[in-house]
TITORNU-586457 format. One line per 8 residues: number of its first residue (from 1); their letters; for each residue y, z negated, x of C-alpha. Coordinates in steps of 0.25 Angstrom, whole numbers. Example, Ala and Ser with C-alpha at 12.3 -4.5 7.8 and 13.67 -1.06 7.14 Angstrom:
% residues 2
1) as) -18:-31:49 ~ -4:-29:55 .
***
This chain:
% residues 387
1) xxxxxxxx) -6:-76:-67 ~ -12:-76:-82 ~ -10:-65:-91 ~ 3:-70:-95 ~ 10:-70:-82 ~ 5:-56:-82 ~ 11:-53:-95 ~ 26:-61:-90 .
9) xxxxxxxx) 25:-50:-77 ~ 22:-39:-87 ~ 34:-41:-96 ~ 42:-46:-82 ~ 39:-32:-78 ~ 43:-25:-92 ~ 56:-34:-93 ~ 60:-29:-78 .
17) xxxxxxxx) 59:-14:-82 ~ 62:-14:-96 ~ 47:-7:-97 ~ 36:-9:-104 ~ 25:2:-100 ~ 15:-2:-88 ~ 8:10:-89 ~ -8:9:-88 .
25) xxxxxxxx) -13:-6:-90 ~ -20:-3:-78 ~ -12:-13:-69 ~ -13:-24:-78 ~ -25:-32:-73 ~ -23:-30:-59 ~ -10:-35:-62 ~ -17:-48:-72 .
33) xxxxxxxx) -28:-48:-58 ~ -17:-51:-50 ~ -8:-59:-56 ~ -21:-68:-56 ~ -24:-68:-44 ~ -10:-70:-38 ~ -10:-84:-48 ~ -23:-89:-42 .
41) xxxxxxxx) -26:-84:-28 ~ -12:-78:-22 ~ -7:-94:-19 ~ 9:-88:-21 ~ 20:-96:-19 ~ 32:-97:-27 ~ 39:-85:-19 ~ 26:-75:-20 .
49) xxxxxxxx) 24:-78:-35 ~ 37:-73:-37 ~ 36:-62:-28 ~ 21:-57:-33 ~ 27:-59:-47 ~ 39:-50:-45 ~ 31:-39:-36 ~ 21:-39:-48 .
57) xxxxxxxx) 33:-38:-58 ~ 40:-26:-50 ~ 26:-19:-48 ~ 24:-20:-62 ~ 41:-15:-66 ~ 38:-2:-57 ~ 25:0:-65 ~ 33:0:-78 .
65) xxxxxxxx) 44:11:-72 ~ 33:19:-66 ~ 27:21:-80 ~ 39:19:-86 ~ 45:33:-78 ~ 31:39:-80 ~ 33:38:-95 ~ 46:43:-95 .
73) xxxxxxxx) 44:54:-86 ~ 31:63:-88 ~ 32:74:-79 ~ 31:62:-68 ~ 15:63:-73 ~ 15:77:-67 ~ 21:72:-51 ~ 8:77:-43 .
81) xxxxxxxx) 4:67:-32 ~ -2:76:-23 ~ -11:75:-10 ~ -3:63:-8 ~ -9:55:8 ~ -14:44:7 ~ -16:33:16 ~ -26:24:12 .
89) xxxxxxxx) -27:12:22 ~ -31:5:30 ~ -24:-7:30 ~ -14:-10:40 ~ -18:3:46 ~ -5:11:49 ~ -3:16:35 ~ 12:12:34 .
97) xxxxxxxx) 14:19:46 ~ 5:32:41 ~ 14:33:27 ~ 27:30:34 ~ 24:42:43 ~ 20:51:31 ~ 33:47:25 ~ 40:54:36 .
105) xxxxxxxx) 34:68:31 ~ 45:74:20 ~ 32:79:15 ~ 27:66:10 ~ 31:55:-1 ~ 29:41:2 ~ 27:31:-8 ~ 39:22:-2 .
113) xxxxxxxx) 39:7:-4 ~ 52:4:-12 ~ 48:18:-24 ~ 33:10:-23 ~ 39:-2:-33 ~ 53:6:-38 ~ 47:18:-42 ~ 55:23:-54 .
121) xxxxxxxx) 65:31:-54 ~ 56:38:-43 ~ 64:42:-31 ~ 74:54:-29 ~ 75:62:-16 ~ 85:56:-13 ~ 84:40:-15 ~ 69:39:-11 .
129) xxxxxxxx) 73:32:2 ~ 86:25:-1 ~ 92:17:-13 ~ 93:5:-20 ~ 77:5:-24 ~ 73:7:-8 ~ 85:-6:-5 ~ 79:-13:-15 .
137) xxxxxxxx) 65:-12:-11 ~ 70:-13:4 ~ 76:-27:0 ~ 61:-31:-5 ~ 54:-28:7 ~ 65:-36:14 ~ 62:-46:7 ~ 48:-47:9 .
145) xxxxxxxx) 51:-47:22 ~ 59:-58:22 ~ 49:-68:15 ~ 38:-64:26 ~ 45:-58:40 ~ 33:-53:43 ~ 29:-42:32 ~ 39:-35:40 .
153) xxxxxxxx) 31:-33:53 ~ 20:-32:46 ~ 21:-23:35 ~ 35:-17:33 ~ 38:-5:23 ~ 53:0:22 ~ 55:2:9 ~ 58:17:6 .
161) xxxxxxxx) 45:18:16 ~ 32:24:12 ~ 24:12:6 ~ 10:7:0 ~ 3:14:-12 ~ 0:0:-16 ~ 15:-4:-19 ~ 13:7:-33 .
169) xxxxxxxx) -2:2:-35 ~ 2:-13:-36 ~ 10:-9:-50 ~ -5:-5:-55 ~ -9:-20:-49 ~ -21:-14:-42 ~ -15:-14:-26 ~ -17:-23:-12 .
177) xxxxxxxx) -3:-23:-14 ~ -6:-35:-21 ~ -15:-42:-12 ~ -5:-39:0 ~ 5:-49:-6 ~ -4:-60:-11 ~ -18:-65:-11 ~ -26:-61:-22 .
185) xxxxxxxx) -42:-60:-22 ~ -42:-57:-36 ~ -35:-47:-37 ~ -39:-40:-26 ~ -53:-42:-32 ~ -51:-35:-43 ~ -43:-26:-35 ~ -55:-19:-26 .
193) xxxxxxxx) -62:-18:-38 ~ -54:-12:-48 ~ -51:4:-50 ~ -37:6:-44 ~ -37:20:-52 ~ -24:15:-60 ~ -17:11:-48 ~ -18:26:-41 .
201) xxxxxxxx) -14:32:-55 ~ -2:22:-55 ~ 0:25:-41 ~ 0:39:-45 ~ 10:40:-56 ~ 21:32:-48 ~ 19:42:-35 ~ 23:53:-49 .
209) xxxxxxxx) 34:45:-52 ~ 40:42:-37 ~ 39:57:-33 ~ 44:62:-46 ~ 60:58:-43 ~ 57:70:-33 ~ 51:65:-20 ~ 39:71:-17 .
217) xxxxxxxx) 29:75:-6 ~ 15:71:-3 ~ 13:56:-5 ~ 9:49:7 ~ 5:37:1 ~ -4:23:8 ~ -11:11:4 ~ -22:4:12 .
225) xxxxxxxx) -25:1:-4 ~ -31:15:-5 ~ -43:12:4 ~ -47:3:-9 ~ -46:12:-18 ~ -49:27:-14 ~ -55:31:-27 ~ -43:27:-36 .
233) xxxxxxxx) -34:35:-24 ~ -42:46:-25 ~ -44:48:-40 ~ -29:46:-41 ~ -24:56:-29 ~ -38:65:-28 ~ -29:73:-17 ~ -25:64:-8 .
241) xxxxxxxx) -25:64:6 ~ -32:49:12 ~ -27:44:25 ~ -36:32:31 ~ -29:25:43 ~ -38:17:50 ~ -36:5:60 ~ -44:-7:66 .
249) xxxxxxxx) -47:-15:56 ~ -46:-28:63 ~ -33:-26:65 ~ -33:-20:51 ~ -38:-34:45 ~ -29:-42:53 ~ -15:-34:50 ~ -19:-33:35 .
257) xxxxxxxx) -23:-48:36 ~ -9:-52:42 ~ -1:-43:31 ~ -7:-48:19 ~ -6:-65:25 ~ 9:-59:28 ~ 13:-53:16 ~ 4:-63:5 .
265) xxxxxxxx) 9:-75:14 ~ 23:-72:9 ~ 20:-76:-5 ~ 9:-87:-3 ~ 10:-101:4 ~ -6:-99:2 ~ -15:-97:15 ~ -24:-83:12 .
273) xxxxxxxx) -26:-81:28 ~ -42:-81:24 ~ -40:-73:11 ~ -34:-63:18 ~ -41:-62:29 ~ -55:-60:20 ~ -47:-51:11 ~ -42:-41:18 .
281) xxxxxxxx) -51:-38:30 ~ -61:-36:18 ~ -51:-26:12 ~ -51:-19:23 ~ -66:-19:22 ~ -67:-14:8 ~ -55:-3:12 ~ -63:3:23 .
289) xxxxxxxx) -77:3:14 ~ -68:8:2 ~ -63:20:11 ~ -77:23:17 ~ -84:23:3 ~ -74:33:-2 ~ -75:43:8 ~ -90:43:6 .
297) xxxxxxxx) -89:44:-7 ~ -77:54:-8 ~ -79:64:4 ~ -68:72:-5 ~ -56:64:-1 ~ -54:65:14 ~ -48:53:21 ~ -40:56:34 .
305) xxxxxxxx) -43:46:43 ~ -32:39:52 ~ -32:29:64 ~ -22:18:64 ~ -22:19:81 ~ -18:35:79 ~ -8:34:70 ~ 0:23:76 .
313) xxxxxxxx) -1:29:91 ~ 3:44:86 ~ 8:42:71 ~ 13:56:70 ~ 0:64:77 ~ -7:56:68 ~ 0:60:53 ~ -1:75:60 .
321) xxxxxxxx) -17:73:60 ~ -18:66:45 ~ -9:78:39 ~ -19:87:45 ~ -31:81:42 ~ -24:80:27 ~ -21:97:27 ~ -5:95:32 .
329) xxxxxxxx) 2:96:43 ~ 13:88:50 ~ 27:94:50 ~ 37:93:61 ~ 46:85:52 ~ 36:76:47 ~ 31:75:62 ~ 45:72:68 .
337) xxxxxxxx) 48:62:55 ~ 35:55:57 ~ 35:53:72 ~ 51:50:70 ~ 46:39:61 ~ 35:34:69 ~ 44:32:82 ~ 56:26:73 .
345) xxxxxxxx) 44:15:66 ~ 36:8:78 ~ 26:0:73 ~ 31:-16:74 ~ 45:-10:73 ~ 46:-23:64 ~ 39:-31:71 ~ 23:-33:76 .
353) xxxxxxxx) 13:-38:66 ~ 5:-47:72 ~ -7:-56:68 ~ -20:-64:73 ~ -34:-61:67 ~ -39:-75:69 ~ -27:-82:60 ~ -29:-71:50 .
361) xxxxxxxx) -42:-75:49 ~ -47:-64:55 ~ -61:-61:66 ~ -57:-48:75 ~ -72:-45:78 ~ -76:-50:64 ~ -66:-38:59 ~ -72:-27:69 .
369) xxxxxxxx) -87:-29:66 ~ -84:-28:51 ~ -75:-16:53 ~ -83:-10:64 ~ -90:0:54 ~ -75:5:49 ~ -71:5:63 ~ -81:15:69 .
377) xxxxxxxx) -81:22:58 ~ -67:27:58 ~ -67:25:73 ~ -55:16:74 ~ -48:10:86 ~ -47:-5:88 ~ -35:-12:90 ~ -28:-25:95 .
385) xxx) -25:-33:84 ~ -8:-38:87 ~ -9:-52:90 .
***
């Protein structure tokens, strides 16, 4: 897409709202990167050129009324974000499970997925989990999974349930929510090398705007996107507390590998199989040497370390011994509302994710060998692949 389909989304985006003000131009050339790249590498059809079209359109429209709400109400510049936890990967790893359990604390704030891209008004007390706003975005995920059955078993969010950090960071255009939904080497190019500063900051100012309708807590907030960007997390939120959930990265690759050929797959007749398979498996690679040079670097920010087989075998046990190694402790309501929630939620509930390494394009003993380092160092269990 030239510039001037990126001026027609721009104005598409004012003439939705009625606003003008973007904010910071700092989203405009991840925006003109991506626009790019989805014109000349993504291979859309007709349905996911409509669809990328109008994600970008509302990503940009909830940009405008974040800014706009800012503007019109100061004091939301004075909302303090503090200590919020967050859970910075990896991929595929248990980390919807992790932030569905924090969400079960009346002590934490969730980002939830329908307030992520309908954020202003922000939320009152008493309609954060119920509305028109939650039907509405209950009725897009439904749709989604309409198009592609399978997204359900794979990756299902209920939509007043905790959601990704990189759902707000999209409406700076610098997120792998981007890359989730359609094949874009460009962009991700540009992506791993640019400063994702003005993301956070964004991210930031619409976490003010969300708790200043009056619900608060201690954000519990997670994005394997993190692990990609710990500096500009870390400049942004100096206090938080880091959470790292580790699991075999074969099975990592694979699961990640089945997700993104699931969900891009939905908008593209195109076969990406070897694309993706290359892509991602070096993601994961550049995640795990990302996370290890900031924890040399940056002995100042902690990072609570967390097994994927642990968490999944004792889920409550295992938030008890993360709140502790975080300086808190685990109540008897948020233990009862967490292990209440973890028998109501079985993992598969919607149905098993299953995949095969060699038609993703995928070697098992490949995998291990270059992950071996990662592995011993963390010391984390192997696992069956699902077949």
């Amino acid at each position: 897409m030239d510039t001037v389909v990126v001026d027609e989304i721009l104005d598409e985006a004012r003439e939705q709202t009625g606003l003008e003000d973007f904010g910071p131009a700092s989203f405009r050339e991840g925006l003109e990167v991506l626009c790019g790249s989805l014109a000349s590498e993504a291979g859309l059809h007709e349905v996911g050129t409509v669809v990328l079209r109008t994600t970008i359109v509302s990503s940009l429209a909830n940009r405008l009324r974040v800014v706009d709400w800012i503007g019109s109400h100061p004091d939301v510049a004075h909302e303090h974000i503090e200590s919020p936890l967050v859970v910075i990967g990896m991929f595929r790893a248990g980390t919807t499970l992790l932030s569905q359990l924090f969400d079960q604390d009346p002590r934490n704030r969730a980002l939830l997925r329908w307030e992520a891209t309908d954020s202003v008004p922000p939320p009152l007390p008493a309609d954060r989990r119920s509305g028109p706003r939650v039907d509405a975005a209950r009725l897009s995920g439904e749709a989604l999974e309409q198009l592609n059955p399978q997204m359900k078993a794979i990756h299902h969010e209920d939509a007043d349930g905790a959601t990704e950090c990189i759902t707000v960071m999209s409406q700076d255009f610098k997120s792998l929510s981007w890359e989730a939904i359609a094949n874009v080497p460009a962009y991700s190019r540009w992506l791993m090398a640019v400063d994702q500063r003005s993301a956070y900051e964004y991210h930031r100012s619409t976490l003010q705007v969300l708790q200043s309708g009056g619900v608060r807590g201690r954000w519990t907030l997670k994005s394997p996107h993190h692990a990609i960007a710990l500096d500009a997390l870390t400049s942004v939120y100096p206090d938080a507390k880091l959470v790292l959930i580790h699991r075999d990265p074969v099975v990592l690759c694979a699961s990640v590998c089945s997700l993104i050929r699931t969900l891009s797959g939905t908008f593209t007749s195109t076969d990406h199989g070897r694309y993706i398979a290359d892509h991602w498996t070096a993601m994961l690679e550049e995640s795990v040497r990302r996370i290890d040079a900031f924890r040399a670097a940056h002995p100042e920010f902690p990072i609570v370390d967390v097994q994927y087989e642990r968490l999944v075998r004792d889920p409550v046990a295992t938030v008890e011994a993360l709140y502790r190694a975080c300086g808190d402790e685990l109540d008897d309501a948020a233990r009862h509302a967490m292990a209440a929630y973890a028998a109501a939620h079985p993992k598969n509930r919607f149905g098993s994710h299953r995949y095969d390494l060699g038609q993703l394009g995928l070697d098992a003993g490949e995998l291990a060998e270059r992950f071996a380092g990662y592995v011993g160092r963390y010391g984390v269990p192997r696992e069956r692949a699902p077949a």
